[in-house]
C-alpha positions as CSV (number, residue, x, y, z in Angstrom):
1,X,3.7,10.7,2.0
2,X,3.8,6.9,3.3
3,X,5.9,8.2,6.1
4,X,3.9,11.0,7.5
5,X,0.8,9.2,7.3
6,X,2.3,5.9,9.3
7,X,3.7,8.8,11.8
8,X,0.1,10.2,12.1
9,X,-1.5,7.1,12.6
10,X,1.7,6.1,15.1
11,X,1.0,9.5,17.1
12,X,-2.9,8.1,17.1
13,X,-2.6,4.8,18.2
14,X,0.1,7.4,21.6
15,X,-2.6,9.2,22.2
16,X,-5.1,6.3,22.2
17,X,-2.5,4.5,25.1
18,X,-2.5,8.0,27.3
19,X,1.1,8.6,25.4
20,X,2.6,12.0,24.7
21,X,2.1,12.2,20.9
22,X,3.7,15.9,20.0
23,X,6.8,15.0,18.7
24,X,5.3,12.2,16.2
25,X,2.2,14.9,15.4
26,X,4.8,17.7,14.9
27,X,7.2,15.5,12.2
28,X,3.8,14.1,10.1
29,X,2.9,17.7,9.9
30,X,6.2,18.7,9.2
31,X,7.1,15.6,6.1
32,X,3.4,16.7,4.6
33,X,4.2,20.5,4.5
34,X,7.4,19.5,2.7
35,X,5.4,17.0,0.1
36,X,3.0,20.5,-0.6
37,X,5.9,22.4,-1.3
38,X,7.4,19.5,-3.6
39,X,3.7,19.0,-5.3
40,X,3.6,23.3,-5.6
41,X,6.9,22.9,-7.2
42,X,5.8,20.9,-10.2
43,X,3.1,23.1,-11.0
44,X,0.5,21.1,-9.3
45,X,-2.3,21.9,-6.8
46,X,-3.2,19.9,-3.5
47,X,-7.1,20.0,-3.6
48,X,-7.6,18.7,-0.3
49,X,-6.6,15.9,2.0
50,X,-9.3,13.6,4.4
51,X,-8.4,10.8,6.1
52,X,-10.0,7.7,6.5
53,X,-10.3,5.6,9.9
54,X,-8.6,2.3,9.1
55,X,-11.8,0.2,8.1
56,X,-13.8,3.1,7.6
57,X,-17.2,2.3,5.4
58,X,-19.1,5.4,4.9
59,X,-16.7,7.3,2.1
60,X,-20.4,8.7,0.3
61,X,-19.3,12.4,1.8
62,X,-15.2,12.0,1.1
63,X,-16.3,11.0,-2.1
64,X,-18.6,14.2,-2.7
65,X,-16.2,16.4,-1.5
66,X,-13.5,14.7,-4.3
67,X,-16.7,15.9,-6.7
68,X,-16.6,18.6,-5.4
69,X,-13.4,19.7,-5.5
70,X,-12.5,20.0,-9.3
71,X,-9.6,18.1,-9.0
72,X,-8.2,16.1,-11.8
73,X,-6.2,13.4,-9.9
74,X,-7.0,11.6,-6.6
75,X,-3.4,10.0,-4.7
76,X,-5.1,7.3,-2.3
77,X,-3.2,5.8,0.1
78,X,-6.3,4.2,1.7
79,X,-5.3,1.1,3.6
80,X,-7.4,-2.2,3.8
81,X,-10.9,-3.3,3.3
82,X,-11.7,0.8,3.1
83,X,-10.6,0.6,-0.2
84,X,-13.5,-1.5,-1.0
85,X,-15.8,1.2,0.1
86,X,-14.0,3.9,-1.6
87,X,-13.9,2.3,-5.0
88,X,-17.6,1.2,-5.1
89,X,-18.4,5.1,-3.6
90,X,-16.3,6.4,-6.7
91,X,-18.5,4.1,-9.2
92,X,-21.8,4.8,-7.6
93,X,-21.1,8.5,-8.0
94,X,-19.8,8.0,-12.0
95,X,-16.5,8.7,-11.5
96,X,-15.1,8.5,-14.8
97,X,-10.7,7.3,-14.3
98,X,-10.7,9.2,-17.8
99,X,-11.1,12.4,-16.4
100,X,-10.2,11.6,-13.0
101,X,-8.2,8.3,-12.0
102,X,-7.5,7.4,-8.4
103,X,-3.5,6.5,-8.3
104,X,-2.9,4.0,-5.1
105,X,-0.2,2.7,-3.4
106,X,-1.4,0.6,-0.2
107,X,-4.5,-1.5,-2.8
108,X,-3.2,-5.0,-4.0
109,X,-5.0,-7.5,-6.2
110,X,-6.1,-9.0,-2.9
111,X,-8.7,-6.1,-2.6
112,X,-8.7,-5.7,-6.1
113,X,-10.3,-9.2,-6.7
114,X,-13.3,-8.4,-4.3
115,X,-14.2,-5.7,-6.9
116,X,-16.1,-5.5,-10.0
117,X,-14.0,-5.2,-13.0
118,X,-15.7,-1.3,-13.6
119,X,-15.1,-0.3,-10.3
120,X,-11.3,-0.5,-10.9
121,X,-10.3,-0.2,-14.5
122,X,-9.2,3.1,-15.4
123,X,-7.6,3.6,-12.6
124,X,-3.8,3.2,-11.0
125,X,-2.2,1.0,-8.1
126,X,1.7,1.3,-7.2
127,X,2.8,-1.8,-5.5
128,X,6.2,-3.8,-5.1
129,X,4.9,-7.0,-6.6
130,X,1.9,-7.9,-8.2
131,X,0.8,-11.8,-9.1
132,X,0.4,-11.3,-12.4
133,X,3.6,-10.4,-13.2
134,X,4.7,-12.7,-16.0
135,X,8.5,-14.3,-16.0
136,X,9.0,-17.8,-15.3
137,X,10.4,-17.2,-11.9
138,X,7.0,-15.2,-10.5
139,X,4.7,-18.2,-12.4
140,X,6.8,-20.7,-10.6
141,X,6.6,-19.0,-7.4
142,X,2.6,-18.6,-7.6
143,X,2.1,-22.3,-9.1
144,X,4.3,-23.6,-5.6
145,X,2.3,-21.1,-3.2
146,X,-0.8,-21.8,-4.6
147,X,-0.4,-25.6,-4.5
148,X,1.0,-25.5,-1.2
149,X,-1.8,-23.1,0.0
150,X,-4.9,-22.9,-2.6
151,X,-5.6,-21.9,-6.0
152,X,-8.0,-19.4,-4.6
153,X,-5.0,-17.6,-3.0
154,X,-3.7,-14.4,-4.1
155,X,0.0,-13.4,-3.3
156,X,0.7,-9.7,-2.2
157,X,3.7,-7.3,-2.0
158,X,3.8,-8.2,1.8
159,X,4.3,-11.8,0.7
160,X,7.2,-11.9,-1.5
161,X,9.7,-9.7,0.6
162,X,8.8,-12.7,3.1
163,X,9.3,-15.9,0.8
164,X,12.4,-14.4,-0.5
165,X,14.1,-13.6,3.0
166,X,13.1,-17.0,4.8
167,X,14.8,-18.7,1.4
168,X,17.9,-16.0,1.7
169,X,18.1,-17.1,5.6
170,X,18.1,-20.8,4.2
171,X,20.8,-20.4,1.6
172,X,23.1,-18.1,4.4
173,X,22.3,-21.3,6.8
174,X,23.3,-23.9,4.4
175,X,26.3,-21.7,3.1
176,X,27.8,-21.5,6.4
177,X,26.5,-24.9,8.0
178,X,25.4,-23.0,11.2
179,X,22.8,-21.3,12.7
180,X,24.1,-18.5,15.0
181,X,23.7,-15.1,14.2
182,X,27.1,-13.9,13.4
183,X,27.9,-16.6,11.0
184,X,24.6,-16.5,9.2
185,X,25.1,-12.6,9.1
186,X,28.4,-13.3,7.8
187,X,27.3,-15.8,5.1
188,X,24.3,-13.6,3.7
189,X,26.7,-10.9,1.9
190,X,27.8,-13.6,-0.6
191,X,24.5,-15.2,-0.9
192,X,21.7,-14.9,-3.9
């Protein structure tokens, strides 16, 4: 799903620089043709698929044709501050997560902290980190990032990929005592 929408926004951003976008067009349509014969498979019904311009505001008629549709499930994958309109849209309309939670994967408790707590509970977010995981090497990690950069700060899933390969880089570096590629290439396949 991630893949065919980067693709379509890829074969966008072509078409927006006078590029031939066909190919890129083509494999997006292609990779979500297979996903609605993987979702069919399971038993389960695509109700309908919109989407939204990245920083899109005005979600009041995507969010009446959710209403409308009857579906019991709604897979975002609504990028940036959009999410913030989509979530306050769902509340304004009643949405109940009960009955029909919205399961994410590109929200992080960055967005999620400029909502109200009733916007958001109920419903689901799929990330590759989240803050608030709790183990003494995450609480570390936020205490030294948020001293370093404010306690106001939240870390993301973009974030800790980041920290964690500039300190693998550093350990390859200090591991091999140079700093040309090959060696440091070398040196990161025994390091932790």
């Amino acid at each position: 799903w991630e893949a065919a929408r980067t693709l379509t926004w890829r074969a966008a951003w072509m078409v927006s620089e006078g590029q031939d976008a066909l190919r890129e067009f083509s494999m997006a349509k292609l990779l979500t043709s297979e996903l609605y014969a993987k979702v069919a498979s399971q038993g389960m019904q695509v109700m309908g698929e919109v989407h939204v311009p990245l920083g899109g505001r005005d979600l009041a008629p995507i969010v009446a044709q959710i209403r409308d549709s009857g579906c019991d499930c709604i897979r975002s994958t609504i990028t940036g501050d959009s999410n913030l309109a989509f979530y306050r849209e769902l509340a304004a309309f009643g949405n109940d997560p009960r009955l029909r939670p919205v399961v994410a994967t590109s929200v992080g408790e960055n967005s999620l902290q400029s909502l109200l707590p009733e916007e958001v509970a109920g419903h689901y977010t799929a990330r590759c980190y989240f803050q608030g995981l709790r183990s003494p090497e995450n609480e570390r990690w936020v205490e030294t990032f948020r001293a370093e950069f404010g306690y106001d700060r939240v870390l993301s899933d973009s974030m800790e990929p980041g920290y964690a390969l500039v300190h693998l880089w550093a350990n390859a570096v200090r591991k091999c005592g140079a700093l040309d590629a090959d060696s440091v290439r070398e040196a990161l396949a025994d390091v932790e």
